[in-house]
C-alpha positions as CSV (number, residue, x, y, z in Angstrom):
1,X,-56.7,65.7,-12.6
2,X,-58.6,67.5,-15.6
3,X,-57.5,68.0,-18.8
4,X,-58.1,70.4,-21.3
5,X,-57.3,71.4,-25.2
6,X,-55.1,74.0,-26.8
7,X,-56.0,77.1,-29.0
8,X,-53.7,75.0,-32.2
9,X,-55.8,73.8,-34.6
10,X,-55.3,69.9,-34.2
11,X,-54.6,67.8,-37.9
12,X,-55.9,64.7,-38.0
13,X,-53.3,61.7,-38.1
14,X,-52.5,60.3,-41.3
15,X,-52.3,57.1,-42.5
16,X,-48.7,57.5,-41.8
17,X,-48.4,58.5,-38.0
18,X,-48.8,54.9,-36.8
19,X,-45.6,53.3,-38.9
20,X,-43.8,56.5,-38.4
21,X,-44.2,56.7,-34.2
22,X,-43.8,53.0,-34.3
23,X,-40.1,53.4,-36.4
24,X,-39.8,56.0,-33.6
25,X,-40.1,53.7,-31.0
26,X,-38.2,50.8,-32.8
27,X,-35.1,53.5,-33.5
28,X,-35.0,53.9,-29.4
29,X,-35.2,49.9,-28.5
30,X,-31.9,50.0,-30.8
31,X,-29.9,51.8,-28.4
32,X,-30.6,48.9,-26.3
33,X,-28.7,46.4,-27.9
34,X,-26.7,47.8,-29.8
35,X,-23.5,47.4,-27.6
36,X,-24.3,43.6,-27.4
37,X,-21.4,42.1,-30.3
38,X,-18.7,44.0,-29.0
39,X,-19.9,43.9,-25.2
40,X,-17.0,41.1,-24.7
41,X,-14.7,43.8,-26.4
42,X,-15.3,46.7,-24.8
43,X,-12.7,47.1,-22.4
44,X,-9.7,46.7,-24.8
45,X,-11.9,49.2,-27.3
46,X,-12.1,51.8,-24.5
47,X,-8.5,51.0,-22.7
48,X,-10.3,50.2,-19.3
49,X,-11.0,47.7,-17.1
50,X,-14.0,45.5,-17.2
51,X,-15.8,46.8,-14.4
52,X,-15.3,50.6,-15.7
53,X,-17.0,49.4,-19.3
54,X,-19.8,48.3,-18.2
55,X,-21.0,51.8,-17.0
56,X,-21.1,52.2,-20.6
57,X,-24.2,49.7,-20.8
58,X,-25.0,50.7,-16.7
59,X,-25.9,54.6,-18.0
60,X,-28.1,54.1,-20.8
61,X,-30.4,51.8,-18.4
62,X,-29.9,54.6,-15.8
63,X,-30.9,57.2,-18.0
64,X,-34.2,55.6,-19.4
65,X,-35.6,54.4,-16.2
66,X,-35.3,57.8,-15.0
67,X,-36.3,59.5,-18.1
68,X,-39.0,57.5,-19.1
69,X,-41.8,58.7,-16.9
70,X,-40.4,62.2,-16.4
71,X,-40.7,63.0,-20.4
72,X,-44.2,60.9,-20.0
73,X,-45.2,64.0,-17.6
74,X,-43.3,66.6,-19.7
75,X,-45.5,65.6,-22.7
76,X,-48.9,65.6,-20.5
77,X,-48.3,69.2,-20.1
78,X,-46.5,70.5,-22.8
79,X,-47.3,68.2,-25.7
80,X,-46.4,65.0,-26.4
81,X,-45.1,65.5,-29.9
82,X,-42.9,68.4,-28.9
83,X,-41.3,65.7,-26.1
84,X,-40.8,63.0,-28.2
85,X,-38.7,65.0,-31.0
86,X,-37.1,66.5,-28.1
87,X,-36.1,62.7,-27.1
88,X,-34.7,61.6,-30.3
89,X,-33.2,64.8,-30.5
90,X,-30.9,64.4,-27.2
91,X,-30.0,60.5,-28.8
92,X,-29.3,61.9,-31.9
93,X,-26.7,64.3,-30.1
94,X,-25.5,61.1,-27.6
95,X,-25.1,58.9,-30.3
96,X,-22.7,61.4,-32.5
97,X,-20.5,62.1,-29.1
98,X,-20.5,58.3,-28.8
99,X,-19.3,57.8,-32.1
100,X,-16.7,60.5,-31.9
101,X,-15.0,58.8,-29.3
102,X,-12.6,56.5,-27.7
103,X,-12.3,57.9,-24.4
104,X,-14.5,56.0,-21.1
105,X,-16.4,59.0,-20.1
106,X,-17.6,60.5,-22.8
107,X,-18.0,57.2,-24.1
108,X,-20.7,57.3,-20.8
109,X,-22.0,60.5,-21.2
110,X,-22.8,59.8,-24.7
111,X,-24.8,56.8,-23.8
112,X,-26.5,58.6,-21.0
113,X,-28.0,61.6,-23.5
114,X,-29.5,57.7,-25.7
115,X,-31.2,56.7,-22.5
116,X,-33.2,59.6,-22.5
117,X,-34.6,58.7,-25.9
118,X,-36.9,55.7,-23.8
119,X,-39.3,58.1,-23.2
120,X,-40.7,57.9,-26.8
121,X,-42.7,54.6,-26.1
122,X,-45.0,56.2,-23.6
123,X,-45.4,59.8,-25.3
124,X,-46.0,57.9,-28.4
125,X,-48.8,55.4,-27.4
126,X,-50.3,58.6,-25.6
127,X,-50.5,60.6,-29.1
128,X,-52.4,57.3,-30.8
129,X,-54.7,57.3,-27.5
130,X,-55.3,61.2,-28.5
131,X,-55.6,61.2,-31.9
132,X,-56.7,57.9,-33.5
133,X,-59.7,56.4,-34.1
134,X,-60.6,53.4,-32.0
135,X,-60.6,51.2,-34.9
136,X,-57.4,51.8,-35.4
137,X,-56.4,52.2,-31.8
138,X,-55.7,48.8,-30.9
139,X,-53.1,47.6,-33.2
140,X,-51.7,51.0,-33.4
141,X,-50.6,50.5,-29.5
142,X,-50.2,47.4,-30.5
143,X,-47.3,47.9,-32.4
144,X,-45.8,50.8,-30.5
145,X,-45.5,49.0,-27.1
146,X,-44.1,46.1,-29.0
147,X,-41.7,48.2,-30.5
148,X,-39.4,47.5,-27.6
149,X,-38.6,44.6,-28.0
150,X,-39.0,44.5,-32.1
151,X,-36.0,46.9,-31.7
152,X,-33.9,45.0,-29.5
153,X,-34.5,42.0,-31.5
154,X,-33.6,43.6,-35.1
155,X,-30.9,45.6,-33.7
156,X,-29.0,42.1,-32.6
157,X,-28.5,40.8,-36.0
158,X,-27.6,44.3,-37.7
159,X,-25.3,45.5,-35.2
160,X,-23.3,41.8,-35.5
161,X,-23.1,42.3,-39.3
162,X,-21.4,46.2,-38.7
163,X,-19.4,45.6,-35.8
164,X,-17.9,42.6,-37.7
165,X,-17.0,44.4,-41.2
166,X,-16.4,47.8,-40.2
167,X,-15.5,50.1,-37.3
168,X,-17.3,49.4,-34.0
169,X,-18.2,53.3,-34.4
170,X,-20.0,53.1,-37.2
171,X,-22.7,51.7,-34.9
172,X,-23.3,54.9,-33.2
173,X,-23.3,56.8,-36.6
174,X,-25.9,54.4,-37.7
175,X,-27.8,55.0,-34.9
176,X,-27.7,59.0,-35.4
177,X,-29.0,58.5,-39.0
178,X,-31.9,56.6,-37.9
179,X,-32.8,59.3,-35.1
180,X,-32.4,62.0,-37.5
181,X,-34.9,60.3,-40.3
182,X,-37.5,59.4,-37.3
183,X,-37.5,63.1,-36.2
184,X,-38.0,64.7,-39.5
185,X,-40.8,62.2,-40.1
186,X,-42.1,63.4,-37.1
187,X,-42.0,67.0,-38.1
188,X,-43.8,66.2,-41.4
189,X,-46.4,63.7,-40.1
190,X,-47.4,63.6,-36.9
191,X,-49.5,66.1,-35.4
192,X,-49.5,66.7,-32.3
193,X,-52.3,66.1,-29.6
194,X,-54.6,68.9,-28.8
195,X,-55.3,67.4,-25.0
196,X,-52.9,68.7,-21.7
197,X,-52.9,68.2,-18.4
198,X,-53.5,71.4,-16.3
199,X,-51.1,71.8,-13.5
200,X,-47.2,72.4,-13.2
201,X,-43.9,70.1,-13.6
202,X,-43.1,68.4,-10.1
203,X,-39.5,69.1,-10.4
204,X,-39.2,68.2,-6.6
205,X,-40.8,65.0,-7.4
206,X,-38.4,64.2,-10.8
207,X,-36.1,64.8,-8.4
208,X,-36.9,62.3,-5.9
209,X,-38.1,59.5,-8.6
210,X,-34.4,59.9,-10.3
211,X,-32.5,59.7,-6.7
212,X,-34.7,56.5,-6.1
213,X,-34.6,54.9,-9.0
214,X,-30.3,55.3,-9.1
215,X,-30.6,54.0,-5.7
216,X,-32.4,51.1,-6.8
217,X,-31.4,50.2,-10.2
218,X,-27.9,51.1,-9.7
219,X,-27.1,48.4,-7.3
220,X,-29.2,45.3,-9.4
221,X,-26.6,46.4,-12.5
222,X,-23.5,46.4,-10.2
223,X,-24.1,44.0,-7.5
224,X,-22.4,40.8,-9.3
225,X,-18.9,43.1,-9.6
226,X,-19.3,44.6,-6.4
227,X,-21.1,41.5,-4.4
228,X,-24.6,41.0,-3.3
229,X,-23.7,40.9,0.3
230,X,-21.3,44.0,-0.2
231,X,-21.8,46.8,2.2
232,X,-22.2,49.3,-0.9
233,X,-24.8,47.3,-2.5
234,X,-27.3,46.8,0.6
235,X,-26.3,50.5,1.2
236,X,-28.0,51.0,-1.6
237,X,-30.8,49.0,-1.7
238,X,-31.0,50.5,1.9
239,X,-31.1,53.7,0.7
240,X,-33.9,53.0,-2.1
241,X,-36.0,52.3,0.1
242,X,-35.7,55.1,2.3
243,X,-35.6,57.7,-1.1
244,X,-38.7,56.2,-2.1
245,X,-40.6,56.2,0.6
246,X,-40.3,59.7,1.4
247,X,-40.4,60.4,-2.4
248,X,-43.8,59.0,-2.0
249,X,-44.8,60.5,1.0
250,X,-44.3,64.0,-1.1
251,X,-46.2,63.0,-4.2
252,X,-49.3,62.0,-1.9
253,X,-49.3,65.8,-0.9
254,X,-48.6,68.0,-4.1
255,X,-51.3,69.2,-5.7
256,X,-50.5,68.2,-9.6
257,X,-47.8,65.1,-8.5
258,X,-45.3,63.5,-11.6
259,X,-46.9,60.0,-10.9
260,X,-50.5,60.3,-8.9
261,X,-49.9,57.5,-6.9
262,X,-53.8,57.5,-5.9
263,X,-53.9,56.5,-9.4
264,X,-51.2,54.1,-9.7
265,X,-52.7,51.9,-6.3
266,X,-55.7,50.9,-7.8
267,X,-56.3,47.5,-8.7
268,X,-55.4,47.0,-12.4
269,X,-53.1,49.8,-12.3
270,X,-51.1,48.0,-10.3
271,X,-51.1,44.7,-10.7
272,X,-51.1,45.8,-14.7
273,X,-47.6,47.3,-13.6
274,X,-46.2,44.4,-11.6
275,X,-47.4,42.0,-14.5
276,X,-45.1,43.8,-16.5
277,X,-42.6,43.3,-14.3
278,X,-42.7,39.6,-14.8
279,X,-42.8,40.2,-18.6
280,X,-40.0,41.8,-18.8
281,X,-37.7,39.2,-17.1
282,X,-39.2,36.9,-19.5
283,X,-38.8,38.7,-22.5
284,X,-34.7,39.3,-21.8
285,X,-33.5,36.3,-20.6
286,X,-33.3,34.4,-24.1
287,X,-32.1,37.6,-25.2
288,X,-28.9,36.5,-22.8
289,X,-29.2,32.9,-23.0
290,X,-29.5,32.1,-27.0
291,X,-26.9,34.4,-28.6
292,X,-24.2,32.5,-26.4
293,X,-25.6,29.6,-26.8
294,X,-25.2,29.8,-30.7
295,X,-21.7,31.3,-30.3
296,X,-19.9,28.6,-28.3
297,X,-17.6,26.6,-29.9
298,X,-19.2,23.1,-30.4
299,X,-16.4,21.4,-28.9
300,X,-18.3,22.3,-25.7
301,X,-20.8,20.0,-26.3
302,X,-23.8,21.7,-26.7
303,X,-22.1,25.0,-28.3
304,X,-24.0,25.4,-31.7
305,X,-20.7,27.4,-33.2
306,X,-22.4,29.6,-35.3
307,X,-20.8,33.1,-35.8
308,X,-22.1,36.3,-34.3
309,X,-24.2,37.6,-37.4
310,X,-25.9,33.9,-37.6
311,X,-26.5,34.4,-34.1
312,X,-28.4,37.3,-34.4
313,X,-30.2,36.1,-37.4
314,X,-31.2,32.9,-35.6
315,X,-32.5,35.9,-32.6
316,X,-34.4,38.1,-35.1
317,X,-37.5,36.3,-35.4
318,X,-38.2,37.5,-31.5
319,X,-38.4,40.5,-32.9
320,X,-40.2,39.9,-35.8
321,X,-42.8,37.8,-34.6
322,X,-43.6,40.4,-31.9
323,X,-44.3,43.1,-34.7
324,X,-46.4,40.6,-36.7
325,X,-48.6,40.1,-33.6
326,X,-50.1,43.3,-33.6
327,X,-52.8,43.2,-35.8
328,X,-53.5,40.0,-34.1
329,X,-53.5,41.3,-30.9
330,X,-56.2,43.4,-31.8
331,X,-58.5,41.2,-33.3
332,X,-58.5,39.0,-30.3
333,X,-58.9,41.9,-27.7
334,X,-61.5,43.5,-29.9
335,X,-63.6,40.0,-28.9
336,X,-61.9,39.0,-25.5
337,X,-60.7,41.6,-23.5
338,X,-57.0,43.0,-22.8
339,X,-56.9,40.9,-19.8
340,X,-57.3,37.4,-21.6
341,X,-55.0,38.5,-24.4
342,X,-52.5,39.3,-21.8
343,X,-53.2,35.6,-20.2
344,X,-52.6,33.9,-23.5
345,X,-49.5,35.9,-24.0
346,X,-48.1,34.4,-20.8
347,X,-49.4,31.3,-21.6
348,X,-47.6,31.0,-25.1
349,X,-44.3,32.9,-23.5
350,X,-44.6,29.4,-20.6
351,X,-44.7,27.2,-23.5
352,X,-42.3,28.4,-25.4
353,X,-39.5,28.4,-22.2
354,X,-40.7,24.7,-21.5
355,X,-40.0,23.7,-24.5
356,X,-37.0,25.8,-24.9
357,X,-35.7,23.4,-22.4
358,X,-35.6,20.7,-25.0
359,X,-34.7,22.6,-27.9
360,X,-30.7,23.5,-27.6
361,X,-29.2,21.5,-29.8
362,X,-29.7,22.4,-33.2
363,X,-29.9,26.5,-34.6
364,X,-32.9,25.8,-35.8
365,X,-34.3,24.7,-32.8
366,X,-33.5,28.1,-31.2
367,X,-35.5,29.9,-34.2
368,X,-38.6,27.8,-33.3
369,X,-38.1,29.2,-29.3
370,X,-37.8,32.4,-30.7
371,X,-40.9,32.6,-33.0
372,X,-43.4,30.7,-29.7
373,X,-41.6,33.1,-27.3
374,X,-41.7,36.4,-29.6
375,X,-45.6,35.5,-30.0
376,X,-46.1,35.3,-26.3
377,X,-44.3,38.8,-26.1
378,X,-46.0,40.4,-28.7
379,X,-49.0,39.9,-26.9
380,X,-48.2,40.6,-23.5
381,X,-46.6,43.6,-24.2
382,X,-49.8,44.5,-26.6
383,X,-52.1,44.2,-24.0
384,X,-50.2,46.6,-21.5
385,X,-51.4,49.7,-22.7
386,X,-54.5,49.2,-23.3
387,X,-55.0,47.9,-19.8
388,X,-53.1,51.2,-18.4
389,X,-55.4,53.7,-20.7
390,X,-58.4,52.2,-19.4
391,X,-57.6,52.9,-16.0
392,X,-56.4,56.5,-15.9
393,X,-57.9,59.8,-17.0
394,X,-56.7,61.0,-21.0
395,X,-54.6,64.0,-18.9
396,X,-52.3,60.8,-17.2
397,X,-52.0,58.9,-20.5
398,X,-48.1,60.1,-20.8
399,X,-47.0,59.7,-17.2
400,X,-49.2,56.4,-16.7
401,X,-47.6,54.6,-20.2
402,X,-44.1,55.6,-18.9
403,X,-44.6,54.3,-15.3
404,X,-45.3,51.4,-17.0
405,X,-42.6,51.2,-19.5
406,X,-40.3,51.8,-16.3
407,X,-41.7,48.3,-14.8
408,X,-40.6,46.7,-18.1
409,X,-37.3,48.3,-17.6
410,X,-36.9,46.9,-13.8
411,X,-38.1,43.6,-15.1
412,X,-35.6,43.6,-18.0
413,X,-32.9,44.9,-15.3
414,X,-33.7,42.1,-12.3
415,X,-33.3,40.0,-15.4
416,X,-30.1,40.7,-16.6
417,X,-29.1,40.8,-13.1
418,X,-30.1,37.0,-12.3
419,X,-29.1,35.2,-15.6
420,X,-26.0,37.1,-15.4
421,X,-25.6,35.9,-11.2
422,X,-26.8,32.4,-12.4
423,X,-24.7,31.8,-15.8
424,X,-21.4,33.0,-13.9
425,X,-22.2,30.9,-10.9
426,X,-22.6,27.8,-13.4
427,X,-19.7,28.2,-15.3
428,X,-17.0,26.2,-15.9
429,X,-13.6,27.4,-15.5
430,X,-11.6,26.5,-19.0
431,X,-7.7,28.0,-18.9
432,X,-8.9,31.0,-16.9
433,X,-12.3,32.0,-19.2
434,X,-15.7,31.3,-17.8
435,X,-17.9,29.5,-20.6
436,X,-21.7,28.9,-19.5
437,X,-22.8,25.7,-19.2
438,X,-26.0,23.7,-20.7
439,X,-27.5,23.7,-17.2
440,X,-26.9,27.3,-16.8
441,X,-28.9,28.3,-19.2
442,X,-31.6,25.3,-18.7
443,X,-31.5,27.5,-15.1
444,X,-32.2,30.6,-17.1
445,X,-35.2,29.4,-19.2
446,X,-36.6,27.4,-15.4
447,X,-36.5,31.2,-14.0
448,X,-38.2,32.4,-16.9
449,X,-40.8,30.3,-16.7
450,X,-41.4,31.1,-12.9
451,X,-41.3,35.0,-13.8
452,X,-44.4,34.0,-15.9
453,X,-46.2,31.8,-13.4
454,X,-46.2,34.8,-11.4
455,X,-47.3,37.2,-14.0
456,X,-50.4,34.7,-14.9
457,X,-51.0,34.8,-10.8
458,X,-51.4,38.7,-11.2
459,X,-52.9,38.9,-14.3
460,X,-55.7,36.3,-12.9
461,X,-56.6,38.8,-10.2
462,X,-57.0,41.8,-13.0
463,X,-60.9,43.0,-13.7
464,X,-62.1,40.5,-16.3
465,X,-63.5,43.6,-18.8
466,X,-61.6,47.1,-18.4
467,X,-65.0,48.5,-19.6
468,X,-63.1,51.9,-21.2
469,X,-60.4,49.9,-22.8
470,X,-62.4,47.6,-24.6
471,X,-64.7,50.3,-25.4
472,X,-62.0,52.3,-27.1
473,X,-60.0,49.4,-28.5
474,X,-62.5,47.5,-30.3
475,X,-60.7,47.4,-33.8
476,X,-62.8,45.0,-36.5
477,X,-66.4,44.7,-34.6
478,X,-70.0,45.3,-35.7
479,X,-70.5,48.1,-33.2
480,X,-67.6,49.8,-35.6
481,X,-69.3,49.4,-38.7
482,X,-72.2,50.5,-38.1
483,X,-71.5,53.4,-36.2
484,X,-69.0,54.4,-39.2
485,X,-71.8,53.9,-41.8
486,X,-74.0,56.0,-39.3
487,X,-71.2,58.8,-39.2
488,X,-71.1,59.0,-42.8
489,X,-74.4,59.4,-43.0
490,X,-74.9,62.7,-40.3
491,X,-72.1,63.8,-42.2
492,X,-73.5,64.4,-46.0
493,X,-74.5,67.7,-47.1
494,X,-77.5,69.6,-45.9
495,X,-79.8,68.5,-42.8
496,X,-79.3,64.8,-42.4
497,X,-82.6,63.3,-40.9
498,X,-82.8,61.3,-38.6
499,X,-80.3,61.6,-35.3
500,X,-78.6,64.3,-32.7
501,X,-76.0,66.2,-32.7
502,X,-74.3,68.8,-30.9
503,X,-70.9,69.0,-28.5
504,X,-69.6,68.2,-25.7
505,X,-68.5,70.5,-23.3
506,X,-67.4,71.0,-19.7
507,X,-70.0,73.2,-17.5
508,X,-68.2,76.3,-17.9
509,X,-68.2,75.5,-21.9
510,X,-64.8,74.6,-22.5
511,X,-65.2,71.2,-25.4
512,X,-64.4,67.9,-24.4
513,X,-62.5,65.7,-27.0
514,X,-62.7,62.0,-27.5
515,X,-65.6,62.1,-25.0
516,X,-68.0,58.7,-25.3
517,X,-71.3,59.5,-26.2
518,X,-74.0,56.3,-26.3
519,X,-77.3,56.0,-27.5
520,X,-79.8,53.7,-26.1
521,X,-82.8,53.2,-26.8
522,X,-86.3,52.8,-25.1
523,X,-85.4,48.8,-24.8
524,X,-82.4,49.2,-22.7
525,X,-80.3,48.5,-26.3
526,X,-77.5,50.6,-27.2
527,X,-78.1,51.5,-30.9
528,X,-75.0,53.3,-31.6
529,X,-72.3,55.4,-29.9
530,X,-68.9,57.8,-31.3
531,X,-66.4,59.7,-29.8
532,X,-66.5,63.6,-30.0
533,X,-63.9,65.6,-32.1
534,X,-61.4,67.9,-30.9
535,X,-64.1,70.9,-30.9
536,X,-66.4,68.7,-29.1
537,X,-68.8,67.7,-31.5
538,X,-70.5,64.9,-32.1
539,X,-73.1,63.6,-34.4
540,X,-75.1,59.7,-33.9
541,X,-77.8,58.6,-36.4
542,X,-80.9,57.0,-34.8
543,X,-82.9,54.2,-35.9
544,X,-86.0,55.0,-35.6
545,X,-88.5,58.1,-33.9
546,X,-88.9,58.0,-30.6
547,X,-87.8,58.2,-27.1
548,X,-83.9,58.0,-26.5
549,X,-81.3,57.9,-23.6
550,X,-77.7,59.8,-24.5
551,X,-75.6,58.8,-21.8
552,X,-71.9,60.6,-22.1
553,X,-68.6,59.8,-20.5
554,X,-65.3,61.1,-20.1
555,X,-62.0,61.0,-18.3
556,X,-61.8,63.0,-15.4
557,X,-65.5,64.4,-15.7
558,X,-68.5,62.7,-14.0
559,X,-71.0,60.4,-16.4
560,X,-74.5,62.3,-18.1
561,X,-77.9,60.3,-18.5
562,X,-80.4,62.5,-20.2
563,X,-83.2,61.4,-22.0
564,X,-84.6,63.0,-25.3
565,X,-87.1,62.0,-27.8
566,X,-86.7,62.3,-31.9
567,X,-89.9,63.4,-33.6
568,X,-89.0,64.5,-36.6
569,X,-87.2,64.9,-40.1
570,X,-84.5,66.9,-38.9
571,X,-81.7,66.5,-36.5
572,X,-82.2,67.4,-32.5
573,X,-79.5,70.0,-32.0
574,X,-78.4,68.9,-28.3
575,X,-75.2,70.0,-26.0
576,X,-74.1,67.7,-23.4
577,X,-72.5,69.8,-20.5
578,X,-70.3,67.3,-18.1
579,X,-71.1,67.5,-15.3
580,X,-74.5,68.9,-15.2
581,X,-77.2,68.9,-17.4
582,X,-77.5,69.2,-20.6
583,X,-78.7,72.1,-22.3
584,X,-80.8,72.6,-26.0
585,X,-78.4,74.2,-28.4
């Protein structure tokens, strides 16, 4: 699947677009957690019964899963800017109804329309991957898959303080405020990507993704009320199965599919998306276990009897940490390779649960597990994207990022799921309330650390270099300094002397942006390389006279060798048509 530009003139992003798609992305995580202090509460809030509240939390998970790779398509096509105000503007609109209410169903419809809002994470890493240099590339994608769980983990603490000094609905109001600042910074600074996908929507394939995924996911958030072994929930799972199958059965055979599943079977596609997986049970289970932990009454025994604010402050650092680690994340990928930072990550995240084990008996214990395992996090979830990217075409960056953001979700969803099975199954009975025990959540953290073992398995049997990704990512590195000094130099007034220059286009001349162009020379050495602009263009100083190779590559678009020679004081003026040869301006 090609891609191709737009007639808009495209801005160039600001120093401002990362933070502000990053808040973006941090507003959304919110509407994850942001139910969590009253969770215990909701059924007397909403005059219902337990198992009709907790489609209040069920919907939201619904609506994400199934949203997330559909607006990652949408903004392939249409633009990814336009999608992701159009995300935050369907939350905004969920989160007033929500907060106008005290009724069970709209109360669910409500937190449906926030679900939607997932889809951000994915269109926004796809508008860095579009628009950003690729210095800055790596920490910006960084920080925008992280944002997740950065959310989540700031939401806990805020949400504690407002649902326990003022009405429960001033939560949702909150929430509305934030998504109405995040779009009109939007509107104001980010521009949006010149790149789509060519093609139409696969509405029959949204279709079938949506009635799978409800199939699936529907059953793993209902099965503890309604029984594992229940005829309605292996219906289900039954059912899945079948959907999904046939769902991908179609996709195989349309033309411009909503996932290419060609694509997604590849080696590190894959086992990128099932490491994911595994990082996302991690990643909520001491979202589950600490915050009740800290809340019992210590005349439990191990109860730490701390109230629900110091709970989520003790929770926070998760969060925290994992935003920290951005910048850190790139410097180490920049010299190692997504693939080992995404080994360390699991590493630190197996660390921290083993010695989580030990650590329950004091609140300050639990902000040490939080800090090791909100490190590990920070850079497994860093490394994600950067791994997808440099396995699909530019044209699948939305729909690939949300596939993937959907395996986080599953993860997150088997993981509530289990902790919730194991932590009820564990309980003790006191005057009719379950309370969790100390082995429970020892269980919990054991689980954990197995969901890592097996992401470490997967992430073992990745490619050791994603050659694209780490040519892309590299953030801090020599290569990067001297081919922005080299830049700066074709770029002074008049005829700048000694390099090429010219654009990059597609054989029937359309311009190809972002396109890698390399020059090596007569040694075998690369002596410098840049990305073309969104006309096509590109310009690379050379060292020295003499013979050259340009070799240029591009998603989608077969690789170009061509040698030329520099003899002079003034630029070569060469076009580089992909595929084909290239031709003398």
């Amino acid at each position: 699947m090609s891609h191709t530009t737009t007639d808009e003139p495209a801005r160039r992003a600001s120093g401002a677009t990362v933070p502000v798609l990053a808040f973006a992305g941090i507003v959304v995580a919110v509407m994850q957690t942001l139910l969590v202090p009253v969770i215990k509460d909701l059924p007397r809030l909403l005059d219902t019964s337990p198992s009709n509240a907790s489609w209040v939390l069920t919907s939201t998970l619904l609506s994400g899963a199934v949203a997330t790779p559909i607006m990652g398509r949408l903004g392939d096509l249409f633009g990814k800017r336009r999608m992701l105000i159009a995300s935050l503007s369907v939350m905004v609109v969920g989160a007033l109804l929500s907060a106008l209410t005290d009724a069970l169903v709209p109360m669910i419809v409500g937190r449906t329309l926030q679900g939607v809002a997932m889809g951000a994470i994915p269109l926004g890493i796809g508008l860095m991957r579009d628009m950003l240099p690729r210095e800055r590339l790596g920490s910006a994608m960084a920080l925008m898959s992280s944002s997740i769980g950065v959310g989540g983990g700031l939401a806990l603490p805020a949400a504690a303080l407002v649902a326990q000094n003022t009405d429960w609905h001033a939560l949702y109001f909150g929430a509305a405020g934030l998504g109405v600042v995040s779009i009109a910074l939007t509107l104001l600074v980010v521009p949006e990507s010149p790149l789509r996908a060519k093609g139409s929507f696969d509405l029959p394939g949204a279709i079938g993704l949506t009635a799978g995924l409800i199939l699936f996911l529907l059953p793993i958030s209902k099965g503890s009320d309604w029984g594992w072994s229940s005829p309605t929930t292996l219906g289900l799972f039954g059912a899945a199965v079948v959907v999904l199958l046939l769902w991908g059965l179609m996709e195989l055979r349309v033309a411009a599919p909503l996932v290419d599943l060609r694509t997604t079977a590849r080696r590190e596609v894959l086992l990128t998306n099932l490491a994911s997986i595994m990082v996302g049970v991690s990643f909520f289970v001491i979202s589950l276990v600490l915050p009740q932990l800290l809340q019992l009454p210590s005349e439990t025994g191990y109860g730490l009897g701390q109230s629900m604010v110091v709970a989520g402050l003790c929770v926070a650092p998760l969060g925290l940490t994992m935003m920290f680690t951005a910048p850190v994340y790139a410097r180490l990928s920049a010299r190692y390779g997504p693939r080992t930072t995404l080994i360390m990550g699991l590493v630190i995240i197996g660390i921290g649960y083993a010695g989580g084990l030990g650590l329950m008996s004091a609140a300050w214990q639990t902000v040490v597990t939080s800090v090791l395992i909100g490190a590990g996090i920070g850079l497994a979830y860093s490394s994600l994207p950067a791994l997808i990217i440099g396995a699909v075409p530019a044209s699948e960056t939305g729909a690939a990022n949300g596939l993937n953001t959907l395996m986080r979700s599953i993860g997150t969803s088997v993981s509530s799921a289990v902790i919730g099975m194991v932590l009820a199954n564990t309980a003790n009975d006191v005057g009719g309330t379950a309370v969790p025990t100390l082995h429970g959540f020892r269980v919990s953290f054991m689980i954990a650390a197995g969901a890592v073992a097996v992401g470490l398995v997967l992430a073992f049997f990745l490619p050791r270099r994603t050659t694209a990704a780490v040519s892309q990512l590299r953030a801090s590195s020599e290569e990067d300094a001297n081919l922005a000094r080299a830049e700066q130099a074709l770029a002074g007034a008049g005829q700048p002397p000694h390099g090429f220059r010219g654009r990059v286009l597609t054989a029937d001349g359309t311009p190809v942006a972002r396109a890698k162009v390399t020059l090596i020379d007569r040694h075998g050495r690369q002596a410098g390389a840049t990305l073309s602009a969104g006309d096509g263009s590109y310009a690379l100083a050379v060292p020295a006279q003499g013979p050259y190779v340009l070799a240029a590559r591009a998603a989608g678009h077969a690789p170009l060798a061509h040698a030329a020679t520099h003899g002079g004081d003034r630029p070569v003026d060469l076009d580089l048509s992909l595929p084909g040869e290239t031709v003398p301006a």
